[in-house]
GUTOR-952454 format. One record per residue (C-alpha): residue in three letters; x, y, z; residue number from 1. Coordinates in steps of 0.001 Angstrom, whole numbers, always signed. Layout:
REM GUTOR-952454
residu:x:y:z:num
ALA:X:Y:Z:NUM;
...
This chain:
REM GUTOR-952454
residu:x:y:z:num
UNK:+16915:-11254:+19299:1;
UNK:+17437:-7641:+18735:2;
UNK:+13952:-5767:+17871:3;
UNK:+11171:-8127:+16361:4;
UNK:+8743:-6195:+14266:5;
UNK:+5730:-7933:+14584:6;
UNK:+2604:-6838:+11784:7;
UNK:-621:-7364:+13741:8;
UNK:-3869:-5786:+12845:9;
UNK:-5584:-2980:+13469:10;
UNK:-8341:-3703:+16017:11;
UNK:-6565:-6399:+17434:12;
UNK:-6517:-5328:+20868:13;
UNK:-10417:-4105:+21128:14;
UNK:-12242:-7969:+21213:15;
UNK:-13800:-7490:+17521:16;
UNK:-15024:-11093:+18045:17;
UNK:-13149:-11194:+14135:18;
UNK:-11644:-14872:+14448:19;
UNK:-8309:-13818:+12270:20;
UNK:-7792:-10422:+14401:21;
UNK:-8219:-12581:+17751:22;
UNK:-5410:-15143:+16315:23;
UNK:-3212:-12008:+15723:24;
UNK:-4239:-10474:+19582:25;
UNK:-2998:-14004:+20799:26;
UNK:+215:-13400:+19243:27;
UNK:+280:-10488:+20485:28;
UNK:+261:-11255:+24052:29;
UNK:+2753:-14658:+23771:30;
UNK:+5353:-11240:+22319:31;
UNK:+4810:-9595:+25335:32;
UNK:+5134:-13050:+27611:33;
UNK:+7934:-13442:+26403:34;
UNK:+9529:-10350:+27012:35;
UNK:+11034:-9898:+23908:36;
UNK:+12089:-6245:+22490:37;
UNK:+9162:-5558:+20069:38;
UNK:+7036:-3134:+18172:39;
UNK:+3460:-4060:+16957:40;
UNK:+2401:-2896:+13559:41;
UNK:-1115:-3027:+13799:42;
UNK:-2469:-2505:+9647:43;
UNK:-5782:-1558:+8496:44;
UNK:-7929:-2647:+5916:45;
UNK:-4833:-3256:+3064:46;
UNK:-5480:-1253:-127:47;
UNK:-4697:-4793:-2610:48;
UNK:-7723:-6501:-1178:49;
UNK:-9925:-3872:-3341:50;
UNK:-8338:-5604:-6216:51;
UNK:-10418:-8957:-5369:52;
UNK:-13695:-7106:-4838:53;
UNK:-14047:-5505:-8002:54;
UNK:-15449:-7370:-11134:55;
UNK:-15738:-6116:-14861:56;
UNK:-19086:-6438:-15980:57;
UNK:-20060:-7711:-19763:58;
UNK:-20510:-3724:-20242:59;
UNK:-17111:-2960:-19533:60;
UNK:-18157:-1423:-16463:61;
UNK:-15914:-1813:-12957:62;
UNK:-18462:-2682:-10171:63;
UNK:-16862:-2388:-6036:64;
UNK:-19259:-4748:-4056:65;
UNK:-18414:-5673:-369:66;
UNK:-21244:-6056:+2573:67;
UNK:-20737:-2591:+3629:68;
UNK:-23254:+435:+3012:69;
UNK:-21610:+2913:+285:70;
UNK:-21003:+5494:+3020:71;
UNK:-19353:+3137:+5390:72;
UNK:-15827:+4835:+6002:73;
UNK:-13072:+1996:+5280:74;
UNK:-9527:+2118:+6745:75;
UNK:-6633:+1277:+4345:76;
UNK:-2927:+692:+3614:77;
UNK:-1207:-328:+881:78;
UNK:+1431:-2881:+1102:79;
UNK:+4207:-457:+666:80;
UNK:+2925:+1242:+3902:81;
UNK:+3162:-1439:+5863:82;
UNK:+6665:-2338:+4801:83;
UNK:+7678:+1563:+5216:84;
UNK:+6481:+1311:+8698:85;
UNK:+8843:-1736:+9643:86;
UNK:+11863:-480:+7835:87;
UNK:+11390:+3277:+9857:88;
UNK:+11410:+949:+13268:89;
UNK:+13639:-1377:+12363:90;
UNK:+15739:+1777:+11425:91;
UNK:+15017:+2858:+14719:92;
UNK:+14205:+458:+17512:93;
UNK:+15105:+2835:+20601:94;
UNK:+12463:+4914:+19241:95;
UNK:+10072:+2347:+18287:96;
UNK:+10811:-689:+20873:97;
UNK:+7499:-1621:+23072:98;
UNK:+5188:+826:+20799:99;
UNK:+1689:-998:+19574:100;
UNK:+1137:+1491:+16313:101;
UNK:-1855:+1398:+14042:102;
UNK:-1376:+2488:+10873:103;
UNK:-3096:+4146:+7954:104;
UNK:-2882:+5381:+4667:105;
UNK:-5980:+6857:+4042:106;
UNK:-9534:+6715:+5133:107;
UNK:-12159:+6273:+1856:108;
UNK:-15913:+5810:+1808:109;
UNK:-16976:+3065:-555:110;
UNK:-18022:+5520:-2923:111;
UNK:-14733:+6723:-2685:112;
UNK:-12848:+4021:-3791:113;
UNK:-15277:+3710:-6896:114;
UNK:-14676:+7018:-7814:115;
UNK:-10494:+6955:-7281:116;
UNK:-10820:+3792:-9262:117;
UNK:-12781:+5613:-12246:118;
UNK:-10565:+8439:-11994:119;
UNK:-6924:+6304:-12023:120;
UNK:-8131:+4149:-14373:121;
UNK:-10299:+5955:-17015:122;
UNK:-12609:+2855:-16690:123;
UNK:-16505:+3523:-15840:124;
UNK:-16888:+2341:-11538:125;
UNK:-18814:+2000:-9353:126;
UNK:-20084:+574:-5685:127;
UNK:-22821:-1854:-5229:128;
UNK:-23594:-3113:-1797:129;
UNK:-23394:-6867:-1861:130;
UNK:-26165:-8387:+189:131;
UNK:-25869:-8137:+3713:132;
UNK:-27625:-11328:+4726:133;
UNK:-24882:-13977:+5915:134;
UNK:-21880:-11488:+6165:135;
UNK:-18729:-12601:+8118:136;
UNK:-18372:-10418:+11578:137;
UNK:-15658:-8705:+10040:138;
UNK:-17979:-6687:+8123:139;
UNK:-20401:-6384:+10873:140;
UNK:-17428:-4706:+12628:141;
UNK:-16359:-2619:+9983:142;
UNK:-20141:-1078:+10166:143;
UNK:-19891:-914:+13801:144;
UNK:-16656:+1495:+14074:145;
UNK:-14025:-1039:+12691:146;
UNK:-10459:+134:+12578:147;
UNK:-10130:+3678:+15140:148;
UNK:-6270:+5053:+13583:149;
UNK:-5886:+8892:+14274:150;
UNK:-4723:+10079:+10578:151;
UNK:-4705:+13555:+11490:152;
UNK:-1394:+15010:+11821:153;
UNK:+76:+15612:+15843:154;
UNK:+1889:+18657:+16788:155;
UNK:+2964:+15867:+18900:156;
UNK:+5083:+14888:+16031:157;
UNK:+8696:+15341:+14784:158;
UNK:+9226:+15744:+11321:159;
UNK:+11907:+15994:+8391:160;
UNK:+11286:+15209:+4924:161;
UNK:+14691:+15346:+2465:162;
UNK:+15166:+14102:-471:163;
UNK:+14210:+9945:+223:164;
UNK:+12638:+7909:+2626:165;
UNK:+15431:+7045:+4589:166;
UNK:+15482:+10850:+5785:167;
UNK:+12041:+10779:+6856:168;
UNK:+11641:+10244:+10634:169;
UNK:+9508:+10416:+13910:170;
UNK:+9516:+10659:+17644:171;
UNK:+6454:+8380:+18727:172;
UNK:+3527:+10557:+20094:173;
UNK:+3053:+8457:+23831:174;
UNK:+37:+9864:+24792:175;
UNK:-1820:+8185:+21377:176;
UNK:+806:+4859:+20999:177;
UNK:+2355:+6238:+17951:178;
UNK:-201:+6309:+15790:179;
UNK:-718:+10125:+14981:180;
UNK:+2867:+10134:+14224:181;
UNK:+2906:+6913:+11873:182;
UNK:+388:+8578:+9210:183;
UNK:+2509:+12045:+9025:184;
UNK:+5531:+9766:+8468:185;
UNK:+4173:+8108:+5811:186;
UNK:+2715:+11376:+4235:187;
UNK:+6282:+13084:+4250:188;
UNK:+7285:+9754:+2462:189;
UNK:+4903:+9594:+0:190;
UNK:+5473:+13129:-981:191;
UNK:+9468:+12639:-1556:192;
């Protein structure tokens, strides 16, 4: 094998105690057993999930409810992120081989996402706290720091935007795994 892009998740290597990020940790380490030339995509919270968590009400009214205070800060990435990220290290494995990145495409309170979802869509949103009583850890964790990616931009960083994505590339910042780099690569291609 070549380069194996493996997508992870973010938080996978911290011991969340989140059963489906432990599977992905264990994964993680039988890749690196094995010795095989890899980079670790390690995703957020992914944007589409928001689509299951909101509910029109009888008053034509959007309502966001998850177990999370309104001012909890959520993580996300949208599915075309994610597959960006492969195809840049696929596209570039000397650059990208033995790198654990985890990557972001933005960083929204709850309140937030209601109001980017009433603003998109034109339809009346917003966030309700489901009850917190009998949550899964996951959202425990969320409340207690969940997902830590650096989406500031890096000096660290190269970067050159042209005229697609396939011009867009990076030089891995070492001393922070990649990660400050990922989110201005993904911001120069969402701007093309």
């Amino acid at each position: 094998m070549g380069h194996l892009v493996y997508s992870s998740v973010g938080g996978a290597e911290r011991d969340s105690g989140v059963a489906h990020f432990e599977s992905k940790a264990t994964i993680e380490a039988h890749i690196q057993r094995l010795g095989v030339p890899a980079t670790v995509l390690r995703p957020v919270f992914f944007m589409t999930n928001r689509l299951f968590l909101a509910n029109i009400s009888d008053s034509g009214e959007r309502v966001l409810s998850m177990p999370l205070d309104s001012a909890t800060p959520v993580q996300m990435i949208s599915a075309n992120g994610i597959g960006f990220f492969a195809a840049t290290a696929l596209d570039a494995p000397q650059e990208f081989i033995g790198e654990q990145i985890e990557i972001i495409g933005n960083e929204l309170s709850l309140q937030q996402v209601a109001e980017a979802f009433q603003r998109v869509t034109g339809t009346p949103t917003r966030y309700e706290a489901a009850p917190l009583e009998g949550r899964t850890r996951m959202f425990e964790w969320f409340e207690e720091g969940g997902y830590q990616a650096d989406i500031r931009p890096s000096a660290a960083c190269t970067r050159r935007c042209g005229q697609s994505r396939n011009s867009c590339s990076a030089s891995p910042d070492r001393s922070r795994s990649g990660t400050r780099c990922a989110a201005v690569v993904y911001r120069c291609a969402s701007q093309v």
